[in-house]
C-alpha positions in Angstrom: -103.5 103.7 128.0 -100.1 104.3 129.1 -99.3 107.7 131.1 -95.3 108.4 131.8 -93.3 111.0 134.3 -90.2 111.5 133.3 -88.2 113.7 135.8 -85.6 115.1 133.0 -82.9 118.0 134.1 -82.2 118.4 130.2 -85.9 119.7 130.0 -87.0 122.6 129.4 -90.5 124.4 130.7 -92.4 126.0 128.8 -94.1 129.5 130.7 -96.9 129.9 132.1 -100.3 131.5 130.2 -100.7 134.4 130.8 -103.9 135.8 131.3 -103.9 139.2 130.5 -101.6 140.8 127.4 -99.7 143.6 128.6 -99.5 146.1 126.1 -96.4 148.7 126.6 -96.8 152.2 125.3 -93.4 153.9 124.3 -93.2 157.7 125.2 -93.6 160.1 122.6 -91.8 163.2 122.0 -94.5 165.4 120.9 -93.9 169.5 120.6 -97.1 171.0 121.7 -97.7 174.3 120.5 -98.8 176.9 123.0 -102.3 177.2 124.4 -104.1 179.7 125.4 -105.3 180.0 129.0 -108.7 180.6 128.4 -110.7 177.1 129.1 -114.1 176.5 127.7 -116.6 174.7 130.4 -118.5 172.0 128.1 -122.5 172.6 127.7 -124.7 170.4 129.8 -126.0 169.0 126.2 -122.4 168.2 125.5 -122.1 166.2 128.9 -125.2 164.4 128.6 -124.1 163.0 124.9 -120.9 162.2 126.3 -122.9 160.2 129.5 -125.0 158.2 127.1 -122.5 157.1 124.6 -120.2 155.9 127.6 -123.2 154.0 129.4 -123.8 152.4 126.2 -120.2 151.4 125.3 -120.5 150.3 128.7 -123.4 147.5 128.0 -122.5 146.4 124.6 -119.1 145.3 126.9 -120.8 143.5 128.7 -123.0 141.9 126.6 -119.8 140.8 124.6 -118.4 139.5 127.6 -121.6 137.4 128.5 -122.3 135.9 125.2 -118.2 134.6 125.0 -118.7 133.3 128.4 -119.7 129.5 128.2 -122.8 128.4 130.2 -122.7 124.8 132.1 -124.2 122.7 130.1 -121.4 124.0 126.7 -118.8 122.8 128.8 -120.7 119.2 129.9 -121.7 118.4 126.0 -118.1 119.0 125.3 -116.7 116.9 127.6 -119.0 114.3 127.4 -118.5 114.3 123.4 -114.9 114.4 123.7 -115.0 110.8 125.7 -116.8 109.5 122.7 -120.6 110.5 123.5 -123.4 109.7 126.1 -124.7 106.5 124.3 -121.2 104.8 123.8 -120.1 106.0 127.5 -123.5 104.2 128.5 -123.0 101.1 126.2 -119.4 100.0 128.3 -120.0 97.8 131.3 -116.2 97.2 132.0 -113.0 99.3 131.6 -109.6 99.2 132.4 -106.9 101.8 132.5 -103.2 101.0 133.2 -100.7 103.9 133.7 -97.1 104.2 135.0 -95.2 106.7 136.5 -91.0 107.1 136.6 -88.7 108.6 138.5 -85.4 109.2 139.6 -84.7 108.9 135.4 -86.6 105.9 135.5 -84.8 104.4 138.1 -87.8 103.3 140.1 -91.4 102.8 137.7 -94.3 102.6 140.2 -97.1 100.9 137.9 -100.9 101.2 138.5 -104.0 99.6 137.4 -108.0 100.5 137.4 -110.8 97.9 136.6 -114.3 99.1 137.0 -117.5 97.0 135.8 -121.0 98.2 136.2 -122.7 98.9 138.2 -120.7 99.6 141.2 -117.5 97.0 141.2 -113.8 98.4 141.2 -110.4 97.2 141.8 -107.4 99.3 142.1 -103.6 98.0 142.0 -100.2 100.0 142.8 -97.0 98.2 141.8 -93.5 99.4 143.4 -90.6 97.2 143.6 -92.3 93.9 143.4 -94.8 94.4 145.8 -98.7 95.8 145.1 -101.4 97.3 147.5 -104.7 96.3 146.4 -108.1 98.0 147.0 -111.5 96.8 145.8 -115.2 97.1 146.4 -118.5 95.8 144.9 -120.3 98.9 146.0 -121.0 97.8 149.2 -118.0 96.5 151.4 -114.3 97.0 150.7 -111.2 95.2 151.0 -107.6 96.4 150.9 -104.4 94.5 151.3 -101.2 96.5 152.3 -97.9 95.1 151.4 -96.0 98.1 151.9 -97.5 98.4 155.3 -96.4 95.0 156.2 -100.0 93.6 155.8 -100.5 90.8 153.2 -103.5 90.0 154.3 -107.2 91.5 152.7 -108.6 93.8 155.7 -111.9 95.4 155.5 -112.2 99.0 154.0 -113.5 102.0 156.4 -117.0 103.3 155.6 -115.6 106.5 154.5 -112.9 104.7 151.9 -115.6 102.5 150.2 -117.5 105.6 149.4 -114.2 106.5 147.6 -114.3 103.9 145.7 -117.5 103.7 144.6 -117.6 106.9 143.3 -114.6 106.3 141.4 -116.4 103.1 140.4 -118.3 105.2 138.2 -117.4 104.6 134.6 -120.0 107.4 133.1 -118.0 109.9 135.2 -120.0 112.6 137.4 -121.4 114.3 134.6 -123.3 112.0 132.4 -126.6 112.2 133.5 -125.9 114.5 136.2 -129.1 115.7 136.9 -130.7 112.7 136.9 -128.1 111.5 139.3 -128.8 114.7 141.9 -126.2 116.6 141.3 -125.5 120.3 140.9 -122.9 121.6 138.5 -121.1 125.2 138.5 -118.9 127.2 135.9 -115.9 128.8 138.2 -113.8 130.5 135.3 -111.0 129.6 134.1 -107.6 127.7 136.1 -104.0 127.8 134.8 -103.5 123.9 134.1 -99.7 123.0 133.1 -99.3 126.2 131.3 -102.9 126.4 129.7 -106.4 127.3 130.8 -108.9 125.3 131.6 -112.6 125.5 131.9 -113.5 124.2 135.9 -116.3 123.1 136.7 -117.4 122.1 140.6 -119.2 118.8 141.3 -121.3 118.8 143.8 -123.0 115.3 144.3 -125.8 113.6 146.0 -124.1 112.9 149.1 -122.5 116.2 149.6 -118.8 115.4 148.1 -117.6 117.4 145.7 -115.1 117.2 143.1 -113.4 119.6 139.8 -113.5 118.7 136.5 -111.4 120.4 134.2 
């Protein structure tokens, strides 16, 4: 799976989504006849017909509004379908995504490569200008090795970065089986993403650490 940034001046970008159409009402010229100054005050029966049918305008609204609004668990059978379904994401015990990012018009092409294997093992590569920094873990320890740092030898990962990469070790993704695995899951609207909206979702995990899904 190849992913590419092209920095392009000739581009163009398209706007943003809007959330809201804004609907512009033109004045009208409108010869109004005259009135007579006598004004009628409207019964208390009137009013009270008038209350109801705006309280009940009023909930049919918001009904509407609840029953287009899509609960937690829509959103996680959609994304888990749309990555091929909860028995097929369960059946792969290794996988391996390569990307690549240019800039400066391709100019420079940093390169980077992700291989996870069940349960807990993953290895990270980051290519630039013939030299690559290297992080892995088998869910327990880490190791790094930072070229671009000057160190070319494998030093040992902080407790804090392991945990990093064991989550990201996670080929089922946080929420497959997210219940099961302790955490908690909440709907926060919509989010302009790149000129479109997205569904979020907030990831709360086991451990505390917390993470979006869009």
């Amino acid at each position: 799976m190849i992913f590419e940034s092209k920095s392009d001046p000739g581009c163009v970008s398209l706007p943003k989504t809007l959330g809201r159409m804004v609907t512009l009402v033109l004045p009208l010229n409108i010869a109004v006849a005259p009135v007579s100054p006598i004004r009628r005050q409207p019964s208390m029966q009137f009013r009270i017909i008038i209350c109801l049918i705006l309280t009940a305008f009023s909930a049919v609204t918001a009904w509407a509004q609840d029953k287009s609004q899509p609960t937690v668990d829509d959103l996680v059978a959609k994304n888990i379908e749309a990555k091929g379904g909860a028995t097929a994401l369960h059946d792969l015990q290794t996988l391996r995504l390569t990307g690549k990012m240019l800039v400066q018009e391709g100019q420079i092409q940093l390169a980077f490569t992700q291989i996870k294997k069940r349960p807990d093992e993953v290895r990270n590569e980051a290519s630039l200008q013939g030299m690559t920094q290297i992080e892995a873990s088998d869910g327990k320890e880490g190791w790094k090795v930072s070229p671009f740092f000057g160190r070319k030898d494998p030093e040992r990962m902080s407790a804090d970065d392991v945990k990093a990469l064991v989550e990201d070790a996670e080929i089922d993704g946080p929420l497959v089986d997210w219940q099961a695995k302790g955490n908690t899951v909440e709907y926060l609207g919509t989010e302009d993403v790149d000129g479109t909206p997205a569904h979020k979702l907030k990831v709360t995990r086991k451990n505390g650490d917390v993470s979006f899904v869009y």
